[in-house]
N, CA, C and O atoms as a Maestro MAE file, in Angstrom:
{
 s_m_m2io_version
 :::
 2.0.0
}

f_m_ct {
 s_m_title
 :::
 protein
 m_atom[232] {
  # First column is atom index #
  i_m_mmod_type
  r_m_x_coord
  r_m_y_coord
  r_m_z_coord
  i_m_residue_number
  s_m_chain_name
  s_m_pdb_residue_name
  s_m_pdb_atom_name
  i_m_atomic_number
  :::
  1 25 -8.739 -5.506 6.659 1 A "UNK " " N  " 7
  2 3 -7.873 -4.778 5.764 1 A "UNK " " CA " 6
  3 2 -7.817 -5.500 4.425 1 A "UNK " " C  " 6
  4 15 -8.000 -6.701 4.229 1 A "UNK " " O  " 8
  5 25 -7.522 -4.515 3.505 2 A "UNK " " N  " 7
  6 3 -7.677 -5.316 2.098 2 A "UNK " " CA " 6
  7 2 -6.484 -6.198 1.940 2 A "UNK " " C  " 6
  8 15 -6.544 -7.396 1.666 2 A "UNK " " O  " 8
  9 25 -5.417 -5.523 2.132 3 A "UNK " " N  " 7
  10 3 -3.947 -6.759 1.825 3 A "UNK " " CA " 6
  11 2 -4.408 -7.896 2.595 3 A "UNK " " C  " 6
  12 15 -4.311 -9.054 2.188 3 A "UNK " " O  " 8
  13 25 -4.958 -7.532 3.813 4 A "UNK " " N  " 7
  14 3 -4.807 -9.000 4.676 4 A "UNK " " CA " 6
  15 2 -5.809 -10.137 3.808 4 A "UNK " " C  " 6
  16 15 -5.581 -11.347 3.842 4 A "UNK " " O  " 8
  17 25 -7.021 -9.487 2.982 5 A "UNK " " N  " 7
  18 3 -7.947 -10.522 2.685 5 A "UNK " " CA " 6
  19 2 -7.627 -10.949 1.397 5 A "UNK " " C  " 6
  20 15 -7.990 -12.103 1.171 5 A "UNK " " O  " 8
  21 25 -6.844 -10.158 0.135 6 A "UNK " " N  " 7
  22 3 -6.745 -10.314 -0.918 6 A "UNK " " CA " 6
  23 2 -5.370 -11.025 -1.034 6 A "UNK " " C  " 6
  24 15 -5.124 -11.901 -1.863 6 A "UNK " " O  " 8
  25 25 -4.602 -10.603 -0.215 7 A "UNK " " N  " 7
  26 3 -2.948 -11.134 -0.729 7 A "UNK " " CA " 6
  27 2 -2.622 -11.816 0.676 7 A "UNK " " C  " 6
  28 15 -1.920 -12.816 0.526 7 A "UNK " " O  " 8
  29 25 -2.982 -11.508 2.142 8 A "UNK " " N  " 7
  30 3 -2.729 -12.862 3.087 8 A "UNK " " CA " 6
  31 2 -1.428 -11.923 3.693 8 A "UNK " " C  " 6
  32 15 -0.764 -12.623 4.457 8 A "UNK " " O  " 8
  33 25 -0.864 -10.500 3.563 9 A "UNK " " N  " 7
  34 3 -0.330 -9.689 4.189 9 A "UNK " " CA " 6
  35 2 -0.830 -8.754 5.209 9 A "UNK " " C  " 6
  36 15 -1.796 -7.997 5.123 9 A "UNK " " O  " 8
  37 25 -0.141 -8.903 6.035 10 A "UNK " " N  " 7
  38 3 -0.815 -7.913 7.155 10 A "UNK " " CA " 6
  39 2 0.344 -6.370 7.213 10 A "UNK " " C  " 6
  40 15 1.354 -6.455 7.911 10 A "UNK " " O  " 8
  41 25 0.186 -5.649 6.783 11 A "UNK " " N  " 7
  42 3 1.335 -4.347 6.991 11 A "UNK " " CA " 6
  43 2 1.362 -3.259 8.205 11 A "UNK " " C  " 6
  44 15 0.441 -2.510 8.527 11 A "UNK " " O  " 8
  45 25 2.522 -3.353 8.735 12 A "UNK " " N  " 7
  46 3 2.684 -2.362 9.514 12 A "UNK " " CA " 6
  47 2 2.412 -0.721 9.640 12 A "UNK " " C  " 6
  48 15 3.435 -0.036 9.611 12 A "UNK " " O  " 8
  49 25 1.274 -0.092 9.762 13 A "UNK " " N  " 7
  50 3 0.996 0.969 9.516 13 A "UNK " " CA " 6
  51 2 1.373 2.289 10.118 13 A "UNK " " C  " 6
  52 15 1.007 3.427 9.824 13 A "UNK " " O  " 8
  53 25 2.315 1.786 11.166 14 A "UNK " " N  " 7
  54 3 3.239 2.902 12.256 14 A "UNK " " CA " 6
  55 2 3.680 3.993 11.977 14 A "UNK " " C  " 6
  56 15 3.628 4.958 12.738 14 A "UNK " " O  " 8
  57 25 4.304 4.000 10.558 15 A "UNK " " N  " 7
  58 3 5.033 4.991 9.681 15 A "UNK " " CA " 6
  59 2 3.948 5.670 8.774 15 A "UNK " " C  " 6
  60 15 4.389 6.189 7.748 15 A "UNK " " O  " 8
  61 25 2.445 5.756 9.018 16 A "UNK " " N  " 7
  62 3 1.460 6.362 8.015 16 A "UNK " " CA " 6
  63 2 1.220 7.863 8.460 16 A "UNK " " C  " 6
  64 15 1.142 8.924 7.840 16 A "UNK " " O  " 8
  65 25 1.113 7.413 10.147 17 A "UNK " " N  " 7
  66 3 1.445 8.912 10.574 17 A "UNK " " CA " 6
  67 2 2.092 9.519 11.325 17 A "UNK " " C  " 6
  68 15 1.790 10.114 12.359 17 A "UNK " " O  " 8
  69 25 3.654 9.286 10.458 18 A "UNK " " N  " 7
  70 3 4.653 10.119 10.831 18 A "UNK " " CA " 6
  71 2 4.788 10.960 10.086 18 A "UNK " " C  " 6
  72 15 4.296 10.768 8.974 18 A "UNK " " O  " 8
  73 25 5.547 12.345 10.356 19 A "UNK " " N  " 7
  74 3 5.542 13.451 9.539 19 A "UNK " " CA " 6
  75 2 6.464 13.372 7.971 19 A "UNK " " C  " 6
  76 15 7.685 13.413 7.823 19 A "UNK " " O  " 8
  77 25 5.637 13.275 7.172 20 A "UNK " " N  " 7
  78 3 6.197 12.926 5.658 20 A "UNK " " CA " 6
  79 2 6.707 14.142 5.378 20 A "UNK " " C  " 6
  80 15 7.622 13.977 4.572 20 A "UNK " " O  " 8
  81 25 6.559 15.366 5.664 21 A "UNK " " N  " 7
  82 3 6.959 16.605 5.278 21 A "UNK " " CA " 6
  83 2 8.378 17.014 5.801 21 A "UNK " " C  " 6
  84 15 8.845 18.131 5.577 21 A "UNK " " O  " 8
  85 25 9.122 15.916 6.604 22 A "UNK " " N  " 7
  86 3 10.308 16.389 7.307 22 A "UNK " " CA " 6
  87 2 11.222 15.464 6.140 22 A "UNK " " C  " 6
  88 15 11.091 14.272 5.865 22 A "UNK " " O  " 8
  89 25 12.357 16.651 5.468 23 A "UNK " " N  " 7
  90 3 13.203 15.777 4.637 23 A "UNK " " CA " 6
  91 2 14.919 15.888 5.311 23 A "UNK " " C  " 6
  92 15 15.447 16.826 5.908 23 A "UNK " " O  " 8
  93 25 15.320 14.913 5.038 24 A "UNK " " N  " 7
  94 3 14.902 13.620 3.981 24 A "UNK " " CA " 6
  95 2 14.400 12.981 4.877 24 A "UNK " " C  " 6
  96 15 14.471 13.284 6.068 24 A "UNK " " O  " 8
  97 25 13.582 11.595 4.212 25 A "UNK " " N  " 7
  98 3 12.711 10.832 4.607 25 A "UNK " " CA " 6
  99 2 14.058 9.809 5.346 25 A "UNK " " C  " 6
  100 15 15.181 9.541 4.920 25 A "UNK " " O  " 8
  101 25 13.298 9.398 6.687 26 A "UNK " " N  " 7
  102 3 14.075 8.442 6.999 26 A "UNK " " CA " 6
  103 2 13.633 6.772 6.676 26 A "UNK " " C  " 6
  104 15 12.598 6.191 6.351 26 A "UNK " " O  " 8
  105 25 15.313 6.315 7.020 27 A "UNK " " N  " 7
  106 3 14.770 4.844 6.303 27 A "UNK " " CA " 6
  107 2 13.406 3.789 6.456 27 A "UNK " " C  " 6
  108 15 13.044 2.802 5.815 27 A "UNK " " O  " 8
  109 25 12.810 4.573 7.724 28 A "UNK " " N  " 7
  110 3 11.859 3.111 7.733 28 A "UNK " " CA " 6
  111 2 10.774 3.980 7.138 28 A "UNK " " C  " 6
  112 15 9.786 3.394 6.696 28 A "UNK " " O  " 8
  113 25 10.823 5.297 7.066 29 A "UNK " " N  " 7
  114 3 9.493 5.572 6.508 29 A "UNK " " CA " 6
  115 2 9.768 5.498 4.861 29 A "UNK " " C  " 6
  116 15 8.789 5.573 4.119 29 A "UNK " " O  " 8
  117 25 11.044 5.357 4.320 30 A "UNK " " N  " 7
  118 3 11.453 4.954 2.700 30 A "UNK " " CA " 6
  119 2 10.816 3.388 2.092 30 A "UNK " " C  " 6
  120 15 10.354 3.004 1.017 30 A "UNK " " O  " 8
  121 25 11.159 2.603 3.782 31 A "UNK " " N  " 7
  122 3 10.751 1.530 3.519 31 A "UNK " " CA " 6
  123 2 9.276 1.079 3.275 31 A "UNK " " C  " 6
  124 15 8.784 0.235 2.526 31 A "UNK " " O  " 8
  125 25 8.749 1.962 4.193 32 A "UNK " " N  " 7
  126 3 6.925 1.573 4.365 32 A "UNK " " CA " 6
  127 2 6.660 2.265 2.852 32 A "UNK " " C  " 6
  128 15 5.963 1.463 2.231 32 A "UNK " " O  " 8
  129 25 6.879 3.164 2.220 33 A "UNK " " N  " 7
  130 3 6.547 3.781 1.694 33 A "UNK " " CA " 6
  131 2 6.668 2.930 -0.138 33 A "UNK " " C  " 6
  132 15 5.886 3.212 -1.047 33 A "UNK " " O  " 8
  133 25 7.916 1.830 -0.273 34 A "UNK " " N  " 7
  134 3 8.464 1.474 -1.256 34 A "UNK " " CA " 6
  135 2 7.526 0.172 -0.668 34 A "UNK " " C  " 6
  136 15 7.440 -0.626 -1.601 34 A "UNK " " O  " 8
  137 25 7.074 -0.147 0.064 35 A "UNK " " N  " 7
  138 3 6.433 -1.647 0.708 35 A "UNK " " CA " 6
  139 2 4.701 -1.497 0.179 35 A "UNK " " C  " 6
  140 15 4.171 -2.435 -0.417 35 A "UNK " " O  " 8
  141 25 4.051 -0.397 0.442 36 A "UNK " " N  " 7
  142 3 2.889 0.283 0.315 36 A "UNK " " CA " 6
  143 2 2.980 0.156 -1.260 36 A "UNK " " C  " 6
  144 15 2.010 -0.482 -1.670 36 A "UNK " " O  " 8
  145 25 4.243 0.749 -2.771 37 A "UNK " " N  " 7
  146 3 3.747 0.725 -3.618 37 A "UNK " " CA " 6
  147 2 3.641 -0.937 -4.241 37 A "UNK " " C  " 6
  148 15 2.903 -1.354 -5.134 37 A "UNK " " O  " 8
  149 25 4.577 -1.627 -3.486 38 A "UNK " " N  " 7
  150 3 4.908 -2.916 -4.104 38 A "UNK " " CA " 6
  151 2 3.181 -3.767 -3.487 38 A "UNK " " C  " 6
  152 15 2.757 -4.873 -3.824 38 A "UNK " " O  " 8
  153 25 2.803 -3.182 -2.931 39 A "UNK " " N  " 7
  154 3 1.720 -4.079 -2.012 39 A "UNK " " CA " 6
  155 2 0.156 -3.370 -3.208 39 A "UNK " " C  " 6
  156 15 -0.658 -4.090 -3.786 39 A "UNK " " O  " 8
  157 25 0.193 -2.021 -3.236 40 A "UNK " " N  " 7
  158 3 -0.968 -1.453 -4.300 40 A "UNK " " CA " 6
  159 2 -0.349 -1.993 -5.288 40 A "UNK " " C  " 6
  160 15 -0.950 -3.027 -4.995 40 A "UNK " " O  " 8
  161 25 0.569 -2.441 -6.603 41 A "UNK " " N  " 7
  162 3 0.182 -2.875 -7.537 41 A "UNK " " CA " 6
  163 2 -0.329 -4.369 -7.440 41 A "UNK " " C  " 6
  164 15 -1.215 -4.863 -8.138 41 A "UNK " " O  " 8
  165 25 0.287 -4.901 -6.594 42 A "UNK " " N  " 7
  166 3 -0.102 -6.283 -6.386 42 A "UNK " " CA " 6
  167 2 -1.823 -6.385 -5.861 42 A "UNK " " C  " 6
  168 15 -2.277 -7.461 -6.249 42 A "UNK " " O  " 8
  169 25 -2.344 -5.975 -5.481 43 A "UNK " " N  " 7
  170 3 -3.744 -5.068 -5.295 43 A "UNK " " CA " 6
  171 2 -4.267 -4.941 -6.722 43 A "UNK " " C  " 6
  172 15 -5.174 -5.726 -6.999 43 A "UNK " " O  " 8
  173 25 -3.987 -4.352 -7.397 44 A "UNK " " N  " 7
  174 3 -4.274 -3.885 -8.366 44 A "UNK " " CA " 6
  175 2 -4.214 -4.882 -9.696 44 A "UNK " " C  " 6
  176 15 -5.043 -4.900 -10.606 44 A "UNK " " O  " 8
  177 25 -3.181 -5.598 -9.594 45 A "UNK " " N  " 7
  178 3 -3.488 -6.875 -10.265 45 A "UNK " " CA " 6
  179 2 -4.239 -8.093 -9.727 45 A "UNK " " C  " 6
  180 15 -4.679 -9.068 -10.338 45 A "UNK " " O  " 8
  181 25 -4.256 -7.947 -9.108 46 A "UNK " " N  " 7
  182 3 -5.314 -9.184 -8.477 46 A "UNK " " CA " 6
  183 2 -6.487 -8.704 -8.599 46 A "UNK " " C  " 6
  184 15 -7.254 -9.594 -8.968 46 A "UNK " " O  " 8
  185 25 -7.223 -7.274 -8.406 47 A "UNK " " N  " 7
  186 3 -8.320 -7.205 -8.464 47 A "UNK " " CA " 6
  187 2 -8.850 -7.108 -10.370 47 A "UNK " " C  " 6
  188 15 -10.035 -7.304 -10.641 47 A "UNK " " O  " 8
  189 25 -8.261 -6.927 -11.024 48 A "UNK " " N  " 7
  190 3 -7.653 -6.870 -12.503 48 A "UNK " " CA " 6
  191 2 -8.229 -8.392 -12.607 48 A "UNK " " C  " 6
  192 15 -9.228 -8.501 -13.319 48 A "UNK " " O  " 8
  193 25 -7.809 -9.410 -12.083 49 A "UNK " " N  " 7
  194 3 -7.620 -10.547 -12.469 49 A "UNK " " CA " 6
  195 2 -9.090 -10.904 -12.272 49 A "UNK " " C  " 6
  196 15 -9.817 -11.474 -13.085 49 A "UNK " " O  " 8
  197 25 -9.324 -10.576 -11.349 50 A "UNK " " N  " 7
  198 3 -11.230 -10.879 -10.691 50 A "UNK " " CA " 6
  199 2 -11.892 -10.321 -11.919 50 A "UNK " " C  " 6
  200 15 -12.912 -10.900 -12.294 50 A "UNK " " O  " 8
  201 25 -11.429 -9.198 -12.659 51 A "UNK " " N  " 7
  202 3 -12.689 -8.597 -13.546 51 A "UNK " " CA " 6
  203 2 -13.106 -7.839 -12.849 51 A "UNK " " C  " 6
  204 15 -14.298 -7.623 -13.069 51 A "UNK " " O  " 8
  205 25 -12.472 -6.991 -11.641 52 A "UNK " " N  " 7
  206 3 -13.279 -5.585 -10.915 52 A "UNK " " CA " 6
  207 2 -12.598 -4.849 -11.570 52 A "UNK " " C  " 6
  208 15 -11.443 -5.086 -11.924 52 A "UNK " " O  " 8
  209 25 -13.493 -3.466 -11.906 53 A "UNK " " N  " 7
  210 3 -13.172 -2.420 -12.360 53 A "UNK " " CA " 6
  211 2 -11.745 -1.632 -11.830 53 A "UNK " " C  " 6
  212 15 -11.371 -1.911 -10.691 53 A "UNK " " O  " 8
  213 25 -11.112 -0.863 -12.459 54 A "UNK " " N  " 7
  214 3 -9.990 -0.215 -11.821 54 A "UNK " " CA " 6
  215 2 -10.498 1.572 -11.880 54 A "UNK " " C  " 6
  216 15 -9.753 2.551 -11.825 54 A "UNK " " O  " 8
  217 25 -12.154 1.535 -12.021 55 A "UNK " " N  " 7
  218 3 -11.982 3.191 -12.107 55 A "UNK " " CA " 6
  219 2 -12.557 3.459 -10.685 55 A "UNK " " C  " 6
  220 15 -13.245 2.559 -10.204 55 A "UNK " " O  " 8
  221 25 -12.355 4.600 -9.950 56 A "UNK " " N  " 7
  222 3 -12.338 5.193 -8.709 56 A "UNK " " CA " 6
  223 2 -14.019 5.025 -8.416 56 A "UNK " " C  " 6
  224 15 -14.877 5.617 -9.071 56 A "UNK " " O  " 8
  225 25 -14.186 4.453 -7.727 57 A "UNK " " N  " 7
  226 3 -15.451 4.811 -6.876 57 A "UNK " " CA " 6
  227 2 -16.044 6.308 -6.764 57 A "UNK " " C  " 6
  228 15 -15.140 7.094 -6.478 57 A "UNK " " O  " 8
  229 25 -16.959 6.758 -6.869 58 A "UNK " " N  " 7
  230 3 -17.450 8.242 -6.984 58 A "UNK " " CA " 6
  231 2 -17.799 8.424 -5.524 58 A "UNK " " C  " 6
  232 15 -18.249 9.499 -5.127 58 A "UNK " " O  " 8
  :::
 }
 m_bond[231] {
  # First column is bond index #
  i_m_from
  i_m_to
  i_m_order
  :::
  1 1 2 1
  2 2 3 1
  3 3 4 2
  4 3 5 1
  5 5 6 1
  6 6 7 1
  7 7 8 2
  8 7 9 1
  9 9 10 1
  10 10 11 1
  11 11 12 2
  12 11 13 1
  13 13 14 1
  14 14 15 1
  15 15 16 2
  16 15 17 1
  17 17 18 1
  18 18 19 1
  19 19 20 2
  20 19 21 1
  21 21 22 1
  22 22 23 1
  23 23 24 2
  24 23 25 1
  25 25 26 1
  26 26 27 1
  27 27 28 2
  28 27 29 1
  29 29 30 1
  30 30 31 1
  31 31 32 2
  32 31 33 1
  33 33 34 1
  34 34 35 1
  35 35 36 2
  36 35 37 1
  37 37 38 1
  38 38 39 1
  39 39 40 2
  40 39 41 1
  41 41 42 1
  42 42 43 1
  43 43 44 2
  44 43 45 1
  45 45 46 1
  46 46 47 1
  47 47 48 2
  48 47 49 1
  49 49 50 1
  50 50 51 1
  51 51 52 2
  52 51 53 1
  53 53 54 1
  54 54 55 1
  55 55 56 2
  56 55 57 1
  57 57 58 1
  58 58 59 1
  59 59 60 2
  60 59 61 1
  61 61 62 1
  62 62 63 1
  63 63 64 2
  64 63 65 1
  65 65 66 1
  66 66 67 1
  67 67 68 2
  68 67 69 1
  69 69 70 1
  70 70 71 1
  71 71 72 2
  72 71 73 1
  73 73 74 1
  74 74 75 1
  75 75 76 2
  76 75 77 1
  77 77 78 1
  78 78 79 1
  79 79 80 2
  80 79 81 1
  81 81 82 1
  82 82 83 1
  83 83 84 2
  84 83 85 1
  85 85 86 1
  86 86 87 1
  87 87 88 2
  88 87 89 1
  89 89 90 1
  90 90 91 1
  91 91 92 2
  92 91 93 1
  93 93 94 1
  94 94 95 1
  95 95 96 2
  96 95 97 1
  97 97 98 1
  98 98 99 1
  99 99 100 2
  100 99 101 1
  101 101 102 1
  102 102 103 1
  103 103 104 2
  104 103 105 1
  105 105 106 1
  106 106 107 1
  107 107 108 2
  108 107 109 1
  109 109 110 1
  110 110 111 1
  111 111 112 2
  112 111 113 1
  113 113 114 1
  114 114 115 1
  115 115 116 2
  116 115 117 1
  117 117 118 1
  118 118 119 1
  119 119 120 2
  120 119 121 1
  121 121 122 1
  122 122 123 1
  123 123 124 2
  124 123 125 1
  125 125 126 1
  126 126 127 1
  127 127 128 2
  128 127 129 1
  129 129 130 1
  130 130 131 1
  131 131 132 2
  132 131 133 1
  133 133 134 1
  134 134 135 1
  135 135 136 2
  136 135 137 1
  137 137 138 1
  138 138 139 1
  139 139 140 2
  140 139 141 1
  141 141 142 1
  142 142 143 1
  143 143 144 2
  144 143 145 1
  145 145 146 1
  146 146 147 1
  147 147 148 2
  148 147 149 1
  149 149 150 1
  150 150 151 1
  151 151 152 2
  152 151 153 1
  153 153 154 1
  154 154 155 1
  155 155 156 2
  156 155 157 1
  157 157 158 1
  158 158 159 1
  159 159 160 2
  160 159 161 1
  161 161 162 1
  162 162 163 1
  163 163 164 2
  164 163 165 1
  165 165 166 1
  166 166 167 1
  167 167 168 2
  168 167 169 1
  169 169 170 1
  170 170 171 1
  171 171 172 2
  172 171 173 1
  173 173 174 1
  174 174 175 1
  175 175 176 2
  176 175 177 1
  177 177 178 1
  178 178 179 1
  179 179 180 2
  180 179 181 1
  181 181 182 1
  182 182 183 1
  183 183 184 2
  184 183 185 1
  185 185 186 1
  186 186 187 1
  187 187 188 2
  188 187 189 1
  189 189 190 1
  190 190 191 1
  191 191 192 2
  192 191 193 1
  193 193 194 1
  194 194 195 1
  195 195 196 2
  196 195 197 1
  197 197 198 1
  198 198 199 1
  199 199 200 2
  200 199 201 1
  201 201 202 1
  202 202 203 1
  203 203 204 2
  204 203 205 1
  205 205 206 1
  206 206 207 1
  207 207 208 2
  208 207 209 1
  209 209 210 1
  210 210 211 1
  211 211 212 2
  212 211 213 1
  213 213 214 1
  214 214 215 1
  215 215 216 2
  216 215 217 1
  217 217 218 1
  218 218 219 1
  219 219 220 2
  220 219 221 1
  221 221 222 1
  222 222 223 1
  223 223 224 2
  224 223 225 1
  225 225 226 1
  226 226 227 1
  227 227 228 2
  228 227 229 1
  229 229 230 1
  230 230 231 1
  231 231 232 2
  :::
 }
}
C-alpha cells in the first residue's frame, strides 16, 4: 500500500465498503473519510517533494 511505504501508516479500510449513499454518514465512516483526506494530502506532498509529477496517469 502506498501510505504504508511512503508515510509508514497502515489504514483501516473497513469503512471503504460501506454504503456511502445512506445519510447521514455515520461517525466512523466521517472518520475514515476525514483520515483518507488528511492521509492524500500528505501523499501528495511528499510525492511533490520527490519531484514526481502530480498529473493523473493516462
Amino acid at each position: 500500500m502506498v501510505c504504508e511505504r511512503e508515510l509508514g501508516i497502515s489504514l483501516d479500510k473497513g469503512e471503504q465498503t460501506s454504503n456511502w449513499s445512506r445519510r447521514p454518514l455515520d461517525a466512523d465512516q466521517l472518520r475514515y473519510a476525514a483520515l483518507d483526506a488528511e492521509v492524500l494530502l500528505q501523499l501528495f506532498d511528499r510525492l511533490i517533494e520527490r519531484g514526481e509529477s502530480a498529473e493523473p496517469i493516462p
